[in-house]
mmCIF file of the N, C-alpha and C atoms, coordinates in Angstrom:
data_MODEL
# 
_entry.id   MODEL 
# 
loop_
_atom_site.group_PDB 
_atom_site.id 
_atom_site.type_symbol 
_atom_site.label_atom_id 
_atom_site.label_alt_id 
_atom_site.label_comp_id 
_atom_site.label_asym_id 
_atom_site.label_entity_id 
_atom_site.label_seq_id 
_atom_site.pdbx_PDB_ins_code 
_atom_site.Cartn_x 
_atom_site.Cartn_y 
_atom_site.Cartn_z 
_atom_site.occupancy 
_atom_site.B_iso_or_equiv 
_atom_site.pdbx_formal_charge 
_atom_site.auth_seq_id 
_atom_site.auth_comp_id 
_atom_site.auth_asym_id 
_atom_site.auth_atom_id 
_atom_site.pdbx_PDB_model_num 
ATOM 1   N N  . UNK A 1 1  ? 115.474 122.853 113.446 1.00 0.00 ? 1  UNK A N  1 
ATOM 2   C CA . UNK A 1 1  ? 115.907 122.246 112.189 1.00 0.00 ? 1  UNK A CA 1 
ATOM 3   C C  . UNK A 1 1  ? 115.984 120.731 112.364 1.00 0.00 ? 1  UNK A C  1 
ATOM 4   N N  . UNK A 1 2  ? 115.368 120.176 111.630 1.00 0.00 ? 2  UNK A N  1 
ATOM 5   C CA . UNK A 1 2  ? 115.435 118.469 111.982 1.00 0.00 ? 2  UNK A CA 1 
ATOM 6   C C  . UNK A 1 2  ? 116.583 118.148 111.339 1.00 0.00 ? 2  UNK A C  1 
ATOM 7   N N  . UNK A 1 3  ? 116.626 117.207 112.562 1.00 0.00 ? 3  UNK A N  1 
ATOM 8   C CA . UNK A 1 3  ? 118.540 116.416 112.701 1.00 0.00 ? 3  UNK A CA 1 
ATOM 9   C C  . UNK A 1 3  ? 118.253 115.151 111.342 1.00 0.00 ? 3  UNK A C  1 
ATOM 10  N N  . UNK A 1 4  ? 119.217 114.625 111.671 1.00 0.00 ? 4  UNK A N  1 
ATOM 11  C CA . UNK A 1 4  ? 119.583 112.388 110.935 1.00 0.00 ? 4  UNK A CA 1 
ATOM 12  C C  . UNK A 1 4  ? 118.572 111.068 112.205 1.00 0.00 ? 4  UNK A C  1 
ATOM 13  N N  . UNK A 1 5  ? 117.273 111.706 111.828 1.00 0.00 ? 5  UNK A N  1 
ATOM 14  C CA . UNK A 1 5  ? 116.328 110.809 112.648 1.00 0.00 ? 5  UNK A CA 1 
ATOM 15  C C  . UNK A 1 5  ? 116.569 109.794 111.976 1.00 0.00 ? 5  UNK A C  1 
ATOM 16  N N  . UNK A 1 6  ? 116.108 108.197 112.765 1.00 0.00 ? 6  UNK A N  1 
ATOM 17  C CA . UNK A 1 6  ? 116.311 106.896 112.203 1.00 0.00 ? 6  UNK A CA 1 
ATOM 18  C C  . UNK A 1 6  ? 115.175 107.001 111.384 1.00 0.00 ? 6  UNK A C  1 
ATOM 19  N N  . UNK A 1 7  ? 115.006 106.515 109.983 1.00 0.00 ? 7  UNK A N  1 
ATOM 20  C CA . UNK A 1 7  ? 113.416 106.361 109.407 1.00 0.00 ? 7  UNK A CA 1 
ATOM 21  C C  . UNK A 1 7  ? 114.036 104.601 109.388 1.00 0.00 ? 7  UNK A C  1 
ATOM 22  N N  . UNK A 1 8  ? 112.512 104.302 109.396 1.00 0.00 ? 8  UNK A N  1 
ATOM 23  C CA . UNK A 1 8  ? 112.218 103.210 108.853 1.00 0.00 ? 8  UNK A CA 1 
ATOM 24  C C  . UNK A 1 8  ? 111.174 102.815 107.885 1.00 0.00 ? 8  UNK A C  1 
ATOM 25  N N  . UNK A 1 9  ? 111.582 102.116 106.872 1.00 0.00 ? 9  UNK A N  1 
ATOM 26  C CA . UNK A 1 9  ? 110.550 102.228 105.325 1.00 0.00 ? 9  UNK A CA 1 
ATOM 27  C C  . UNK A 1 9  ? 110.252 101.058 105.310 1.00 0.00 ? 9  UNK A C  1 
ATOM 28  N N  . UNK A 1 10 ? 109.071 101.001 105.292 1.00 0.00 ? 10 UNK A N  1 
ATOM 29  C CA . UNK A 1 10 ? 108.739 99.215  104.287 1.00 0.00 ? 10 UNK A CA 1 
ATOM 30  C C  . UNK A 1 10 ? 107.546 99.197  103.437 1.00 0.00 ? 10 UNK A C  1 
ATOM 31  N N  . UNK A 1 11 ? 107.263 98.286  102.512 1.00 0.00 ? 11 UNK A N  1 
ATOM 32  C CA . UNK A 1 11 ? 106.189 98.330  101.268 1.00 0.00 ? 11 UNK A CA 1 
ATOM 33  C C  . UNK A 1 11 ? 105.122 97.928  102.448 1.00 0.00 ? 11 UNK A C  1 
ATOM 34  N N  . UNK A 1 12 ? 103.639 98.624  102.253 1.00 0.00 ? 12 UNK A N  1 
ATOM 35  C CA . UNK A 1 12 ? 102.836 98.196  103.152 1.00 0.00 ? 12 UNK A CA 1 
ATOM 36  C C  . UNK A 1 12 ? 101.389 97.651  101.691 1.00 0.00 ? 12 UNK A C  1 
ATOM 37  N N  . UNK A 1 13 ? 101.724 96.324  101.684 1.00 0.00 ? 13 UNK A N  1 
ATOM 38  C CA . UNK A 1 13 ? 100.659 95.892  100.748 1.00 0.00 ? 13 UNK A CA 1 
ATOM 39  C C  . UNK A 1 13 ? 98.923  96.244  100.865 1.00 0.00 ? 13 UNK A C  1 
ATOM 40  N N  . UNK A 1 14 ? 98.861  96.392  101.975 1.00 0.00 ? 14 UNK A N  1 
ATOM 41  C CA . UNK A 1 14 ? 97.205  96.720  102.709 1.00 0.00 ? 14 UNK A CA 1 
ATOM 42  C C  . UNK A 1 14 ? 97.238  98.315  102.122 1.00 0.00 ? 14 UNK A C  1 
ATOM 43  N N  . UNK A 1 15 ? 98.215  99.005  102.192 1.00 0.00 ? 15 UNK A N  1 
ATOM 44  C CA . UNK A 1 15 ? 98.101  100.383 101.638 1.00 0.00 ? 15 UNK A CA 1 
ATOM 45  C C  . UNK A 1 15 ? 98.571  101.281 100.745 1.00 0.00 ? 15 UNK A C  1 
ATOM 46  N N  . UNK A 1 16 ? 99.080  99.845  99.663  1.00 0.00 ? 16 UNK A N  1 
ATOM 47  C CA . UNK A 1 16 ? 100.145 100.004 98.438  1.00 0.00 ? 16 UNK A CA 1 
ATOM 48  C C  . UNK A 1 16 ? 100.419 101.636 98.624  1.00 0.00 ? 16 UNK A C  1 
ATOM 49  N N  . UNK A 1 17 ? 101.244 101.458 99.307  1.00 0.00 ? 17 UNK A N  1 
ATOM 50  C CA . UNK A 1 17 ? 102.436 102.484 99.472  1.00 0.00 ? 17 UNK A CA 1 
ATOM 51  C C  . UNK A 1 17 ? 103.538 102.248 100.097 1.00 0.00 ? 17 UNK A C  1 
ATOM 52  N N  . UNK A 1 18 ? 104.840 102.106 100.209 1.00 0.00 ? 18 UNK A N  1 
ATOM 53  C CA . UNK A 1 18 ? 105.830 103.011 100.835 1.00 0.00 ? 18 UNK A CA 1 
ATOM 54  C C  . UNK A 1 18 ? 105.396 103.642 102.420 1.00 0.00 ? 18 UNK A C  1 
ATOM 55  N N  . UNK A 1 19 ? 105.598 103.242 103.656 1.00 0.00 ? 19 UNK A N  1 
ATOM 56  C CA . UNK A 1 19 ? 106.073 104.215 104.784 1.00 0.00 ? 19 UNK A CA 1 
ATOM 57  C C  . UNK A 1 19 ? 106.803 103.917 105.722 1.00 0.00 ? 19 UNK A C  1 
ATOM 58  N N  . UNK A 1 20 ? 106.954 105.447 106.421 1.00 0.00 ? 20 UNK A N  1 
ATOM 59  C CA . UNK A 1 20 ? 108.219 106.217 106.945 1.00 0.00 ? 20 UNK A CA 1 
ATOM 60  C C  . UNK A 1 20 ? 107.498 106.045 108.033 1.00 0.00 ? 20 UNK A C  1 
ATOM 61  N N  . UNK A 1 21 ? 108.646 105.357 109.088 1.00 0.00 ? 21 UNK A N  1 
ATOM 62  C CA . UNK A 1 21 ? 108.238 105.715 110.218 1.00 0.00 ? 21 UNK A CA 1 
ATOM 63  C C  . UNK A 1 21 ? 109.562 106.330 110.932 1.00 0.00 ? 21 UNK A C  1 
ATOM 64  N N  . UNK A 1 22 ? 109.105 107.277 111.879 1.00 0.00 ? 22 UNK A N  1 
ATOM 65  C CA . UNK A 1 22 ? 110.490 108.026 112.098 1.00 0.00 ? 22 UNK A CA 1 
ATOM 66  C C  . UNK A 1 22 ? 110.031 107.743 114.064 1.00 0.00 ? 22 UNK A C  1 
ATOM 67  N N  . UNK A 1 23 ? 110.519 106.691 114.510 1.00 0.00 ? 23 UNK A N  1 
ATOM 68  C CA . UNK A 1 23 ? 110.796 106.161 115.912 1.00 0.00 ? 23 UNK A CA 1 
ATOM 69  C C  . UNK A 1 23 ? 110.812 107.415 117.299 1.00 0.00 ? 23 UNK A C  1 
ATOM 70  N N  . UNK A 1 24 ? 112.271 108.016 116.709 1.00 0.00 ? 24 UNK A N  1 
ATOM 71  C CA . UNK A 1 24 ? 112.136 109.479 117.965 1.00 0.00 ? 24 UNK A CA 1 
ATOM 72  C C  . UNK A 1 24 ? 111.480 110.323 117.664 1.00 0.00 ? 24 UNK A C  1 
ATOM 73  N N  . UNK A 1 25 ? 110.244 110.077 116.867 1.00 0.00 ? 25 UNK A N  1 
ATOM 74  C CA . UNK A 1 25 ? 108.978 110.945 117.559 1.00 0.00 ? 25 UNK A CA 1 
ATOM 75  C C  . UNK A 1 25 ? 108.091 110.208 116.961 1.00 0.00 ? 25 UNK A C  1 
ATOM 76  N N  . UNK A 1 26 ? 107.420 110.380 118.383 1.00 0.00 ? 26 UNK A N  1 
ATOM 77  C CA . UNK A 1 26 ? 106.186 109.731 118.455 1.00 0.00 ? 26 UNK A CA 1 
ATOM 78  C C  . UNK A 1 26 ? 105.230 109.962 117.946 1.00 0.00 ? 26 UNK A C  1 
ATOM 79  N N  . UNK A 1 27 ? 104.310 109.052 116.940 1.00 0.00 ? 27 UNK A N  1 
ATOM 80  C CA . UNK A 1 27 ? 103.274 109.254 116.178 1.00 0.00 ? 27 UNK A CA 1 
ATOM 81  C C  . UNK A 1 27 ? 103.855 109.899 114.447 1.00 0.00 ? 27 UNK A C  1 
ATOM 82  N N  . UNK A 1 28 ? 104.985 110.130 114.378 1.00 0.00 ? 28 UNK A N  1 
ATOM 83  C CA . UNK A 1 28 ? 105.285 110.982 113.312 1.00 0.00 ? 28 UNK A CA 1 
ATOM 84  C C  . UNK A 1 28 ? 105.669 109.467 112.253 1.00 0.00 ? 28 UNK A C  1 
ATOM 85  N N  . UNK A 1 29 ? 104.879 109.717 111.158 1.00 0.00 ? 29 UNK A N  1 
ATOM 86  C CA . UNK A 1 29 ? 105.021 109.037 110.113 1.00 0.00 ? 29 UNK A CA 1 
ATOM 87  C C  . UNK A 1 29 ? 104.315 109.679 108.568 1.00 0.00 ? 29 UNK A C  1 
ATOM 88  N N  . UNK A 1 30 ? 104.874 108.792 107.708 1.00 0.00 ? 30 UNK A N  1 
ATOM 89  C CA . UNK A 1 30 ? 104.760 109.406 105.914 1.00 0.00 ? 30 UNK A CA 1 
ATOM 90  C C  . UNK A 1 30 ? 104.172 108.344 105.429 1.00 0.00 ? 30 UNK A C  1 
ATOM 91  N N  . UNK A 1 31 ? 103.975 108.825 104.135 1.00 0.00 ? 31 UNK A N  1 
ATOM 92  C CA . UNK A 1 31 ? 103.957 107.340 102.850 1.00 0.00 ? 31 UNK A CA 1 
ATOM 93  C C  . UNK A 1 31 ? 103.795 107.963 101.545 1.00 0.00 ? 31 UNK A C  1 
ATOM 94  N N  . UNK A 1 32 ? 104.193 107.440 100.599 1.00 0.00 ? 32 UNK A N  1 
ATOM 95  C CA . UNK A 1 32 ? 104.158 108.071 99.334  1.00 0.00 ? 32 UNK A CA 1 
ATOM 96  C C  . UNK A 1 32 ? 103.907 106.249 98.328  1.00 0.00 ? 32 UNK A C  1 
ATOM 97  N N  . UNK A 1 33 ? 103.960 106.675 97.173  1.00 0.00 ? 33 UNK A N  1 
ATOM 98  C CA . UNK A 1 33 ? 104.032 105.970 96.267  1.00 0.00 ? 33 UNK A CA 1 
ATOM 99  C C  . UNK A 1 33 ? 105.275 105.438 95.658  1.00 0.00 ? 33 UNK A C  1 
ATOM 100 N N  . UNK A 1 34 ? 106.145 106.144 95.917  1.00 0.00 ? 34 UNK A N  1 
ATOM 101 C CA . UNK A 1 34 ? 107.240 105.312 95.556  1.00 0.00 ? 34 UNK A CA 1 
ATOM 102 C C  . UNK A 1 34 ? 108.613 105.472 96.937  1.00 0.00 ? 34 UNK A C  1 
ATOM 103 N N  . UNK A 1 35 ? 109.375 105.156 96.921  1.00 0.00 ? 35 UNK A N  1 
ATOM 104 C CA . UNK A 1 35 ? 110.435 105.546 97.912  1.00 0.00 ? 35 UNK A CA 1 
ATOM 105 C C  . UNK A 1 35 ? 110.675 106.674 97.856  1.00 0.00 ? 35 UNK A C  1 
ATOM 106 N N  . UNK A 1 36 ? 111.016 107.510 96.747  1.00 0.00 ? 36 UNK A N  1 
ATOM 107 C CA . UNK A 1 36 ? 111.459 109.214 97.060  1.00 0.00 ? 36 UNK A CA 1 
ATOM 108 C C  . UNK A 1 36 ? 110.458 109.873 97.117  1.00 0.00 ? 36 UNK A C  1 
ATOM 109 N N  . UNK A 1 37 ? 109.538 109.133 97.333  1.00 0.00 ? 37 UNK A N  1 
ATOM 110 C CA . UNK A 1 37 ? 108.316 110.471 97.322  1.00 0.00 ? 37 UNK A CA 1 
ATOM 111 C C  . UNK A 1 37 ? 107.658 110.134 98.767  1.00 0.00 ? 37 UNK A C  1 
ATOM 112 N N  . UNK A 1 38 ? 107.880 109.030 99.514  1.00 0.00 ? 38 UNK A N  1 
ATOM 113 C CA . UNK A 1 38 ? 107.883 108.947 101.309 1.00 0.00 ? 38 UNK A CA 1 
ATOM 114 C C  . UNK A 1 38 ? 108.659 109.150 101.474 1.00 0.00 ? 38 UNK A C  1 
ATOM 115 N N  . UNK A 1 39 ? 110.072 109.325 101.472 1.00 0.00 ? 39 UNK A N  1 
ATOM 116 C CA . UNK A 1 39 ? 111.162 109.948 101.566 1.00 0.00 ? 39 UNK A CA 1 
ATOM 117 C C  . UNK A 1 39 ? 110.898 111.326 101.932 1.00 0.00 ? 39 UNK A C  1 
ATOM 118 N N  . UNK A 1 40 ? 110.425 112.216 100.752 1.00 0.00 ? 40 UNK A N  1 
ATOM 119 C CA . UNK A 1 40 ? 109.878 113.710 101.066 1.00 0.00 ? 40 UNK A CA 1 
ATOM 120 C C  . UNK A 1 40 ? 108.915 113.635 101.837 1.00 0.00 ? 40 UNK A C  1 
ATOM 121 N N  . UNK A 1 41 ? 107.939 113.010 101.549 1.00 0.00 ? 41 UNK A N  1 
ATOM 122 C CA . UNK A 1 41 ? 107.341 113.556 102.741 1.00 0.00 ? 41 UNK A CA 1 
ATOM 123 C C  . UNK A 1 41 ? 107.268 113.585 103.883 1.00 0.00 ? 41 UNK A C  1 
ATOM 124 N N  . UNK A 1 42 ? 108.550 112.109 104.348 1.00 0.00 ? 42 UNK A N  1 
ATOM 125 C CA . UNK A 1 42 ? 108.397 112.100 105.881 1.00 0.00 ? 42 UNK A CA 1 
ATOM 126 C C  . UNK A 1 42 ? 109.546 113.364 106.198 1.00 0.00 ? 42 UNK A C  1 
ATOM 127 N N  . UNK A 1 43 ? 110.423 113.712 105.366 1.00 0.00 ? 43 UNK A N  1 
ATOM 128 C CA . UNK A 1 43 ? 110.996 115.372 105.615 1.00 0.00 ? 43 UNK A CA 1 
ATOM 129 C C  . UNK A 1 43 ? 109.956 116.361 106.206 1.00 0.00 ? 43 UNK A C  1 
ATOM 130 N N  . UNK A 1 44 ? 109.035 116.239 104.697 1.00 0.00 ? 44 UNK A N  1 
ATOM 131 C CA . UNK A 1 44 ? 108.284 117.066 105.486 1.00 0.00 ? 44 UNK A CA 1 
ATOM 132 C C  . UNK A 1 44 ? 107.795 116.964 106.948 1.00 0.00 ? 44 UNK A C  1 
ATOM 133 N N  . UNK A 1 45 ? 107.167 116.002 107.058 1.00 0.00 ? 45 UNK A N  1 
ATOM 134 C CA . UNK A 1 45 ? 106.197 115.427 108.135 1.00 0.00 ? 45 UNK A CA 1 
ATOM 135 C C  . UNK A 1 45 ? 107.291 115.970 109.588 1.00 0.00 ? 45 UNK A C  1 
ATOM 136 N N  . UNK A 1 46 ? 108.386 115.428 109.317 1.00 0.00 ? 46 UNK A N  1 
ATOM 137 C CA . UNK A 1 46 ? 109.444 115.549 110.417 1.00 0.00 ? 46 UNK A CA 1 
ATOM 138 C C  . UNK A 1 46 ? 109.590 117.090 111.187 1.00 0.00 ? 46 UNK A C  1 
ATOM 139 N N  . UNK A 1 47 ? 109.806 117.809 110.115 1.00 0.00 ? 47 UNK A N  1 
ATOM 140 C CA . UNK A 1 47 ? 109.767 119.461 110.135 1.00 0.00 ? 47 UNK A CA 1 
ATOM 141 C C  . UNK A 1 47 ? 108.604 119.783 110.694 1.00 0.00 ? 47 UNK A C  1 
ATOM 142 N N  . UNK A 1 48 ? 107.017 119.753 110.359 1.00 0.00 ? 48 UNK A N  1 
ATOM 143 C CA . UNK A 1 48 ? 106.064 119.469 111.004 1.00 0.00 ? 48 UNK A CA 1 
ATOM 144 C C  . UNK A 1 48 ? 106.066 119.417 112.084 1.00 0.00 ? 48 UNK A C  1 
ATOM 145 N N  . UNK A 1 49 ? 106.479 118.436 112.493 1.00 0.00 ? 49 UNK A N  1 
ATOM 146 C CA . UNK A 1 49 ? 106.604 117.403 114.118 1.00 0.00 ? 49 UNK A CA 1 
ATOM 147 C C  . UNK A 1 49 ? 107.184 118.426 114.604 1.00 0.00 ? 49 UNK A C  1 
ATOM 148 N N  . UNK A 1 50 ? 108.027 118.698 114.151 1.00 0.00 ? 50 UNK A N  1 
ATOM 149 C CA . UNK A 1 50 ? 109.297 119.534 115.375 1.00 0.00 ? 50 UNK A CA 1 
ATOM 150 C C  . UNK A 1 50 ? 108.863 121.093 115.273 1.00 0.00 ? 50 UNK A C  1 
ATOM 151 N N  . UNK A 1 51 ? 107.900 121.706 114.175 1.00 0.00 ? 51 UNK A N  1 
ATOM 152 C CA . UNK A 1 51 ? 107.611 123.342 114.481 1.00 0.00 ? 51 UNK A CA 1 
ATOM 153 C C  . UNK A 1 51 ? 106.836 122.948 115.729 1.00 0.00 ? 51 UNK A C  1 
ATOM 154 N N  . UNK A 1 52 ? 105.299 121.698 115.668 1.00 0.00 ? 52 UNK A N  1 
ATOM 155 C CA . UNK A 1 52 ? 104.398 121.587 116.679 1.00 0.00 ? 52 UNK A CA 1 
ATOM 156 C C  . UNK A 1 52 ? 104.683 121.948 117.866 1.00 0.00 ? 52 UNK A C  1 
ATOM 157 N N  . UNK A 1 53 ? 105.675 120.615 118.207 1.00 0.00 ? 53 UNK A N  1 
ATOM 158 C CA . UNK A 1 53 ? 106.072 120.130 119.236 1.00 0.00 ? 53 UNK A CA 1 
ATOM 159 C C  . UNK A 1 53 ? 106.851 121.463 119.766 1.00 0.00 ? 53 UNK A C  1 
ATOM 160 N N  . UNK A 1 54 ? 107.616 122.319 119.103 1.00 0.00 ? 54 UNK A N  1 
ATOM 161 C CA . UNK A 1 54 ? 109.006 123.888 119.506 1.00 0.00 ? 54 UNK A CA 1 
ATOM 162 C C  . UNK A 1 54 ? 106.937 124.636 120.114 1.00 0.00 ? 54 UNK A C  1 
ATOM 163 N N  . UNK A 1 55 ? 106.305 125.302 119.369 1.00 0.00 ? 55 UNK A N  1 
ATOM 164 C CA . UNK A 1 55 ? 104.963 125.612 119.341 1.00 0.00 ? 55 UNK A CA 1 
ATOM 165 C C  . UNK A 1 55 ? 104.426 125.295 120.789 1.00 0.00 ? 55 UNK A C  1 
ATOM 166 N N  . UNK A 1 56 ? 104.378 124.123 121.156 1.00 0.00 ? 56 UNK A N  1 
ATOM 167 C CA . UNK A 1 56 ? 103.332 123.505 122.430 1.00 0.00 ? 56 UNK A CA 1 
ATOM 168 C C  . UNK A 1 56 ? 104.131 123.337 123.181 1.00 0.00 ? 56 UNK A C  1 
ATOM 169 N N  . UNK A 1 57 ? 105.808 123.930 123.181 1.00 0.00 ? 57 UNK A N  1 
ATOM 170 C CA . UNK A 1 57 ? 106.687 124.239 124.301 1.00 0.00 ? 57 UNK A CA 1 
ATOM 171 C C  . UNK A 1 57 ? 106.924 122.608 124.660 1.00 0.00 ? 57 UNK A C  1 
ATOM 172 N N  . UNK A 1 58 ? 106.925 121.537 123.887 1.00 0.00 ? 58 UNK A N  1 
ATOM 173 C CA . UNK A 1 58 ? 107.577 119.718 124.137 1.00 0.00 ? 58 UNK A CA 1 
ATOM 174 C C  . UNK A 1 58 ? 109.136 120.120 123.541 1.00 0.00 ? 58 UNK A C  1 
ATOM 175 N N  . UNK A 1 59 ? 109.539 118.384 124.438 1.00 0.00 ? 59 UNK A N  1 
ATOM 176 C CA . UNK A 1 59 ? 110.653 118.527 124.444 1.00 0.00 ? 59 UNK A CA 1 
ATOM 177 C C  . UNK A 1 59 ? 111.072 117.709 123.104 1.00 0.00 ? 59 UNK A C  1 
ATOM 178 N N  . UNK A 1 60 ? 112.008 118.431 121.972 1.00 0.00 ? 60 UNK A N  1 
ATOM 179 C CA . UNK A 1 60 ? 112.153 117.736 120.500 1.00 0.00 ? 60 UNK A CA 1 
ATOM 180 C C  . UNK A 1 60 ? 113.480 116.620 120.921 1.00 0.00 ? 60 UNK A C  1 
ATOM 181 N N  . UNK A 1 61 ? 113.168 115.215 120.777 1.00 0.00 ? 61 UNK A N  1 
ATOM 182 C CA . UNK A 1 61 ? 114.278 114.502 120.531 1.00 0.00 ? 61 UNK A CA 1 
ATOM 183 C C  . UNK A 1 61 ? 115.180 114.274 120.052 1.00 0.00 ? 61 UNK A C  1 
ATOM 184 N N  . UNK A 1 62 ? 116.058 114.044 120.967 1.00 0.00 ? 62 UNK A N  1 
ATOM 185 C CA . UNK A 1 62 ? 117.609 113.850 120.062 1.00 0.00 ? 62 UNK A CA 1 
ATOM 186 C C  . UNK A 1 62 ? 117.481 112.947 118.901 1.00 0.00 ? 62 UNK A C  1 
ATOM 187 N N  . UNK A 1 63 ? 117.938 113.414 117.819 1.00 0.00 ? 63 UNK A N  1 
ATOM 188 C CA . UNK A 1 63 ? 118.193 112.592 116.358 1.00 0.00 ? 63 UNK A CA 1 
ATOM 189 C C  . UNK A 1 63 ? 119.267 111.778 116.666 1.00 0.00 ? 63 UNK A C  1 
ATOM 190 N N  . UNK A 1 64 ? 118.989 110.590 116.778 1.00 0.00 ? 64 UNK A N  1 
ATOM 191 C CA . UNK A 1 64 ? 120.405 109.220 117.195 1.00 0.00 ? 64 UNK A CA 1 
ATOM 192 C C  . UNK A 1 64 ? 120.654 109.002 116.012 1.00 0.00 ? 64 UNK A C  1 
ATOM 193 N N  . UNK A 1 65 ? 120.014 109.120 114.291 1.00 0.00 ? 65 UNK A N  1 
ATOM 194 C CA . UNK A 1 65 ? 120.329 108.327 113.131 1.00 0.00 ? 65 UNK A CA 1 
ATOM 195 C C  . UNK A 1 65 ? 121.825 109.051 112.823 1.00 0.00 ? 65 UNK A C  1 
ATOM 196 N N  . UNK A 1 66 ? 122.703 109.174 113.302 1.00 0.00 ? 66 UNK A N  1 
ATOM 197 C CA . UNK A 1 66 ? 124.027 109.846 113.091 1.00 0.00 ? 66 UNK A CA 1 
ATOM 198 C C  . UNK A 1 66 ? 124.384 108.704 112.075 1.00 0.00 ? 66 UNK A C  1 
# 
């Protein structure tokens, strides 16, 4: 179940969108069109990350965004 990962959001003008980058895991990132809609999807994306990673037997990182 994905924890309170840190995201980090910023407007990316080169790809008018919105993205999520979520730090304790690696490679895992979103983008949407507006804020709540990279918002969802880096949920999604996150959940993703962590079935893979449970799947290919890696170790899932501690969520520090407490």
């Amino acid at each position: 179940m994905p924890g309170n990962h840190e995201l980090i959001m910023y407007w990316s003008e080169e790809d008018r969108s919105f993205i999520v980058e979520v730090p304790e895991l690696p490679g895992c990132m979103a983008d949407g069109a507006t804020q709540s809609e990279a918002l969802t999807n880096a949920q999604r994306v996150i959940e993703e990350w962590i079935a893979t990673a449970t799947a290919l037997g890696r170790k899932i990182p501690k969520a520090n965004g407490n």
